[in-house]
TORKOL-4160 file (C-alpha; in steps of 0.2 Angstrom, whole numbers, padded with zeros to 4 digits, m for minus):
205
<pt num="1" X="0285" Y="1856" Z="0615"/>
<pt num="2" X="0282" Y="1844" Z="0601"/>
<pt num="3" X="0284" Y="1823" Z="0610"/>
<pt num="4" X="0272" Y="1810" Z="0607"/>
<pt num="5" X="0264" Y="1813" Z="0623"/>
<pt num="6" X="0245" Y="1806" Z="0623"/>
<pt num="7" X="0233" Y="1814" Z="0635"/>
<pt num="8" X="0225" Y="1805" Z="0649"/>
<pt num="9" X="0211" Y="1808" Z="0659"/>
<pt num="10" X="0215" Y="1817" Z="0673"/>
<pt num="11" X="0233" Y="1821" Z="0667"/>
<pt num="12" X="0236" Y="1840" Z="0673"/>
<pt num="13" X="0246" Y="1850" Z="0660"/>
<pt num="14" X="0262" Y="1850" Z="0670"/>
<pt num="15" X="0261" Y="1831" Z="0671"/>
<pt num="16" X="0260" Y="1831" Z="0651"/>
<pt num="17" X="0276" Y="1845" Z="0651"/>
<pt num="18" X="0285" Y="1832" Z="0661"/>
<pt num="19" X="0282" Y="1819" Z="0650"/>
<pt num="20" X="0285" Y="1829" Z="0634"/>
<pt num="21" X="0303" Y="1836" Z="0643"/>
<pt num="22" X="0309" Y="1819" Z="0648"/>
<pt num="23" X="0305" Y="1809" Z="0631"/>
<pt num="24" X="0317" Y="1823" Z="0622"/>
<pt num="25" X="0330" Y="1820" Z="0634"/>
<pt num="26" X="0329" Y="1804" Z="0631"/>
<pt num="27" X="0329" Y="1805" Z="0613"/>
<pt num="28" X="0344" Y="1818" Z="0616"/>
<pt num="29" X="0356" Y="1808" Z="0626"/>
<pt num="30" X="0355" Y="1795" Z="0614"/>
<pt num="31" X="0368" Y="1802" Z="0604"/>
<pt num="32" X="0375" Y="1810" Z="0616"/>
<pt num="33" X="0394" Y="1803" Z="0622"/>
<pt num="34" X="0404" Y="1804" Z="0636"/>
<pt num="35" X="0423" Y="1806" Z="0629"/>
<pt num="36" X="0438" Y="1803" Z="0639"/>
<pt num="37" X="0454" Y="1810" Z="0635"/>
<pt num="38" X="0468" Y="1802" Z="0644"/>
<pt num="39" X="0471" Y="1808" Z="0663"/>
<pt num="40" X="0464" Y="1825" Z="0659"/>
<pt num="41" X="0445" Y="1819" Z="0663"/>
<pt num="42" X="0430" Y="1819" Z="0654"/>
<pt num="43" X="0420" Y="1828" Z="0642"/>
<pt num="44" X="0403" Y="1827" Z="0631"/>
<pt num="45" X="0402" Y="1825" Z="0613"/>
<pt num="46" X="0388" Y="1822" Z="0602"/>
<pt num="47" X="0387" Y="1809" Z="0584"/>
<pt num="48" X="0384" Y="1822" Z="0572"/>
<pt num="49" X="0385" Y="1812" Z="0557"/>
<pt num="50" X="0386" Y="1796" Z="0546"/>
<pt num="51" X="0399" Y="1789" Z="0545"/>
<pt num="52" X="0403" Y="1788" Z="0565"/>
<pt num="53" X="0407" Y="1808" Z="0565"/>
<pt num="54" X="0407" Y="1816" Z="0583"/>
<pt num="55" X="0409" Y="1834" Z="0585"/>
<pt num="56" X="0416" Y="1841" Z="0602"/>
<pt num="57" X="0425" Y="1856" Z="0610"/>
<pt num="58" X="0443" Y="1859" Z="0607"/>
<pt num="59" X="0447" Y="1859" Z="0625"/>
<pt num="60" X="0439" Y="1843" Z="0629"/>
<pt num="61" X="0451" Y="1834" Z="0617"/>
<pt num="62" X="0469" Y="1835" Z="0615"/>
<pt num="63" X="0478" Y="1818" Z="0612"/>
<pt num="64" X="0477" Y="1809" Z="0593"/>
<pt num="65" X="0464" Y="1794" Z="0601"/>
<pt num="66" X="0451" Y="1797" Z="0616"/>
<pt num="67" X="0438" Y="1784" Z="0622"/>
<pt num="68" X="0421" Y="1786" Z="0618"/>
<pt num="69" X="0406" Y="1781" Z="0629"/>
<pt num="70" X="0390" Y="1777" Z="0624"/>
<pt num="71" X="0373" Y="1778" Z="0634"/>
<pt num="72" X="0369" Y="1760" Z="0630"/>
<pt num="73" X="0383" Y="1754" Z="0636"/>
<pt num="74" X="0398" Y="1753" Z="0622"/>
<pt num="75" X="0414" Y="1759" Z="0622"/>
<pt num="76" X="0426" Y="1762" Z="0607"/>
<pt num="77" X="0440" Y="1773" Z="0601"/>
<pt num="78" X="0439" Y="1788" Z="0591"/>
<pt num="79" X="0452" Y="1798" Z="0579"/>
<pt num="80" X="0453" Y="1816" Z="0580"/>
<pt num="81" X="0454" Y="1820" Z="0566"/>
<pt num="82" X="0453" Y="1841" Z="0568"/>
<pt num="83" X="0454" Y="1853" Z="0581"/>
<pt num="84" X="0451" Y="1872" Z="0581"/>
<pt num="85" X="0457" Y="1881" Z="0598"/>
<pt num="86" X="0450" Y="1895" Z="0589"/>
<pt num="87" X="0431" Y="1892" Z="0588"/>
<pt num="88" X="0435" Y="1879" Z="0601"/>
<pt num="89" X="0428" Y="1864" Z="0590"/>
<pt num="90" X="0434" Y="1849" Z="0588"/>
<pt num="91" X="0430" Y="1831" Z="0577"/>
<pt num="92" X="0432" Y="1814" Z="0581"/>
<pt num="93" X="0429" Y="1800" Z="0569"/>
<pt num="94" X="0426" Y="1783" Z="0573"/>
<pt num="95" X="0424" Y="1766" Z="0564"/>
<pt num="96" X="0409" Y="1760" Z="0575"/>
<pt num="97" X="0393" Y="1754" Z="0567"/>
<pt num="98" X="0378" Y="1759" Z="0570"/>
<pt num="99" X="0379" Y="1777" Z="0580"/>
<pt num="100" X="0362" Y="1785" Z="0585"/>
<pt num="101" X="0365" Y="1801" Z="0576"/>
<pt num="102" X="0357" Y="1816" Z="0583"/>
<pt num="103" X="0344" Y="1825" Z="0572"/>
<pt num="104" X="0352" Y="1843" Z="0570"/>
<pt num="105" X="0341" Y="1859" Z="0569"/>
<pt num="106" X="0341" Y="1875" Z="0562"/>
<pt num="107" X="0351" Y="1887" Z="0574"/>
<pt num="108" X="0348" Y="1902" Z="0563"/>
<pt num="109" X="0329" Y="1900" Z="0566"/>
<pt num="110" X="0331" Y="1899" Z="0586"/>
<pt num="111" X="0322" Y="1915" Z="0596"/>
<pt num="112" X="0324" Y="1923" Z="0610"/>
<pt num="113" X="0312" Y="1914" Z="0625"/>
<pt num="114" X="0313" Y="1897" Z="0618"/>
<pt num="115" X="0313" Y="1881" Z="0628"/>
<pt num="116" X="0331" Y="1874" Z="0628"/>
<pt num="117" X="0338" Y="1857" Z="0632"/>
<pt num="118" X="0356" Y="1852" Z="0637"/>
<pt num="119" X="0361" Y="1835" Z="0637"/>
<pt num="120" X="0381" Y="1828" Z="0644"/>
<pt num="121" X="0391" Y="1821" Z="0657"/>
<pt num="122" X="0393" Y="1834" Z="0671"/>
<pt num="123" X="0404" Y="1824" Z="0684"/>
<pt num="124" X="0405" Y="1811" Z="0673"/>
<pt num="125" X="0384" Y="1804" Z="0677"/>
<pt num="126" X="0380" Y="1800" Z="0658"/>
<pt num="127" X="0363" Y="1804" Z="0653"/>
<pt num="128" X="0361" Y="1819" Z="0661"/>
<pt num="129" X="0350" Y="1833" Z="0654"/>
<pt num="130" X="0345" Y="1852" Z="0659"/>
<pt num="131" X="0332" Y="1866" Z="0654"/>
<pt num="132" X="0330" Y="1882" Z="0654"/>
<pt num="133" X="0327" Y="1895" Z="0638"/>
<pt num="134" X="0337" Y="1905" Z="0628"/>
<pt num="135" X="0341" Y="1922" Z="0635"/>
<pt num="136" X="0349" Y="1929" Z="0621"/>
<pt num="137" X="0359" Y="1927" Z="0604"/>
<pt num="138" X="0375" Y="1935" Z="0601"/>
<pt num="139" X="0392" Y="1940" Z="0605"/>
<pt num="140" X="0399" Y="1942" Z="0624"/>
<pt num="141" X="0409" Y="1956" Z="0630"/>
<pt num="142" X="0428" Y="1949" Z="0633"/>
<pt num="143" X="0426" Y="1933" Z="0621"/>
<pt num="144" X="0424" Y="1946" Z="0602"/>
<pt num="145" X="0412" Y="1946" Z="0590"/>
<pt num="146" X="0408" Y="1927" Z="0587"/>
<pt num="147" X="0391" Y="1922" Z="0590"/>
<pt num="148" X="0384" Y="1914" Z="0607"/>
<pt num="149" X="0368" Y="1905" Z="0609"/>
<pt num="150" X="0366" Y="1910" Z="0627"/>
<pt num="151" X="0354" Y="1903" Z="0638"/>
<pt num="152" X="0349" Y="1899" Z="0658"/>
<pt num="153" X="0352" Y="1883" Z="0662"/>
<pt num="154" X="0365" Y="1874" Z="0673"/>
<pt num="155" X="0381" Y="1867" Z="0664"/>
<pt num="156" X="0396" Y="1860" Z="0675"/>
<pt num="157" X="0411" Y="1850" Z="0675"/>
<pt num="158" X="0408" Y="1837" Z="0659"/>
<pt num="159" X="0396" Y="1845" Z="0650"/>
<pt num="160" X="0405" Y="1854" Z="0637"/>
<pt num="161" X="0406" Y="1848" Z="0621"/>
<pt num="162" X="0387" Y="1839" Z="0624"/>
<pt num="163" X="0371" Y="1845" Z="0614"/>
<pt num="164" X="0359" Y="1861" Z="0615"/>
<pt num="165" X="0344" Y="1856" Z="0608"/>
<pt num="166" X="0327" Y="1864" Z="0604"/>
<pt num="167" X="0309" Y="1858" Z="0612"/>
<pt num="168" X="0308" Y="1845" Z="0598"/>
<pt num="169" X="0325" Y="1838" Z="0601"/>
<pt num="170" X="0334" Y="1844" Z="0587"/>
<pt num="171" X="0352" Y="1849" Z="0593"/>
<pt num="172" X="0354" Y="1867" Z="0588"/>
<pt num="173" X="0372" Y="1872" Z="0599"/>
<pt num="174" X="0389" Y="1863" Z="0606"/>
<pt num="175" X="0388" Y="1868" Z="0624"/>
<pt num="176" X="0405" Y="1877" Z="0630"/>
<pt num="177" X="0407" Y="1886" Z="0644"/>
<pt num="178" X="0395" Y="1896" Z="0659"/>
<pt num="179" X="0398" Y="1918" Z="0659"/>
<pt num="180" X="0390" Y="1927" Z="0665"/>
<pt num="181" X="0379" Y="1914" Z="0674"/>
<pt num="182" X="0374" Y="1910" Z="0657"/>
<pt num="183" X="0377" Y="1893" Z="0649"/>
<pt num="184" X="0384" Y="1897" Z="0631"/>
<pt num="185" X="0384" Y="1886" Z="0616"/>
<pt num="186" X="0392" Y="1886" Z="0599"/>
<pt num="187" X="0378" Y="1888" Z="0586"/>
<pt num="188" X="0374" Y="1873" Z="0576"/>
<pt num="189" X="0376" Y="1884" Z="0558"/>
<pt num="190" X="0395" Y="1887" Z="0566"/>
<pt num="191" X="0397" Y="1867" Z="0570"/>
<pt num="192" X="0390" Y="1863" Z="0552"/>
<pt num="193" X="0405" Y="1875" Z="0543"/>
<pt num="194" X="0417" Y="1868" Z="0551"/>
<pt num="195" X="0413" Y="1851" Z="0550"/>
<pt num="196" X="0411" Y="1852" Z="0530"/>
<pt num="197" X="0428" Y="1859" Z="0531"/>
<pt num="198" X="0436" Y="1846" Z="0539"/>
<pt num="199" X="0427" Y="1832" Z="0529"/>
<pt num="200" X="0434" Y="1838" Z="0513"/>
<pt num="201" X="0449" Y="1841" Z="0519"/>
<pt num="202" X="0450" Y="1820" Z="0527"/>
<pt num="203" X="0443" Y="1816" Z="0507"/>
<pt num="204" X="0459" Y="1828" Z="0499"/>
<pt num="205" X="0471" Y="1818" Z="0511"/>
């Protein structure tokens, strides 16, 4: 896990783990957002690009403007702009300045075994993080042929839509749904497609 974590005398290498582990989930959650959506409750998103671009699941939003919550404490309203039930992504834009904007990493690189990190709002308690490693890469059974980052860690209730993230914090997944036990999260190479799409298309307009 790569964190800026200096050793100290005495510090055991579980201590230095802990310290590496919550400095990325602290660097995680930063651009990780809580997003409202009327009376249907509460989901995760994450500020994906400049200008105030926020990608989410498709099920987590469903009306033209949601609220968007940030970690530090501000709130604001966000467009969506496009939603695909399909690949269950969705993008939200929004005129606030000065979004933290996650670092995004390579999904295509990820392997089998590696350390994981999920970030969101399970229950609606912002900030919340989880870790476990990826179990595999691929499709599952009933949901076709798309490909699944699958890994074991606990998602509930809020965290869809929020980051998966590798051991350095770079946000390589859009977390979805649990199966199997598994949580499963869209690849960030599938996020990046869709999001370029939807960009020309708001330029076209």
């Amino acid at each position: 896990m790569a964190a800026n974590v200096a050793w100290r005398e005495g510090s055991s290498a579980s201590t230095l783990f802990d310290a590496a582990l919550a400095t990325v989930g602290q660097k995680l959650s930063r651009s990780t957002v809580q997003i409202i959506d009327g009376r249907r409750g509460a989901g995760s998103g994450v500020i994906w690009r400049a200008p105030g671009w926020i990608v989410t699941n498709a099920h987590v939003v469903r009306t033209p403007r949601v609220k968007v919550h940030l970690p530090d404490g501000r709130k604001f309203d966000a467009e969506l702009v496009a939603r695909d039930p399909d690949n269950d992504l969705a993008a939200l834009h929004a005129d606030e300045l000065n979004l933290p904007i996650a670092e995004i990493g390579a999904s295509t690189e990820l392997r089998v075994g590696e350390f994981v990190i999920a970030a969101g709002c399970p229950y609606g308690l912002r900030g919340s993080v989880s870790a476990g490693v990826v179990h595999a890469i691929g499709p599952v059974g009933a949901l076709g042929d798309r490909q699944w980052i699958q890994a074991d860690l606990e998602l509930a209730p809020g965290n869809s839509g929020g980051p998966l993230a590798d051991a350095r914090g770079r946000v390589i997944g859009i977390n979805t749904m649990i199966a199997g036990g598994l949580g499963l999260a869209i690849p960030s190479r599938d996020v990046e497609q869709f999001l370029r799409r939807v960009m020309l298309q708001k330029r076209a307009a």
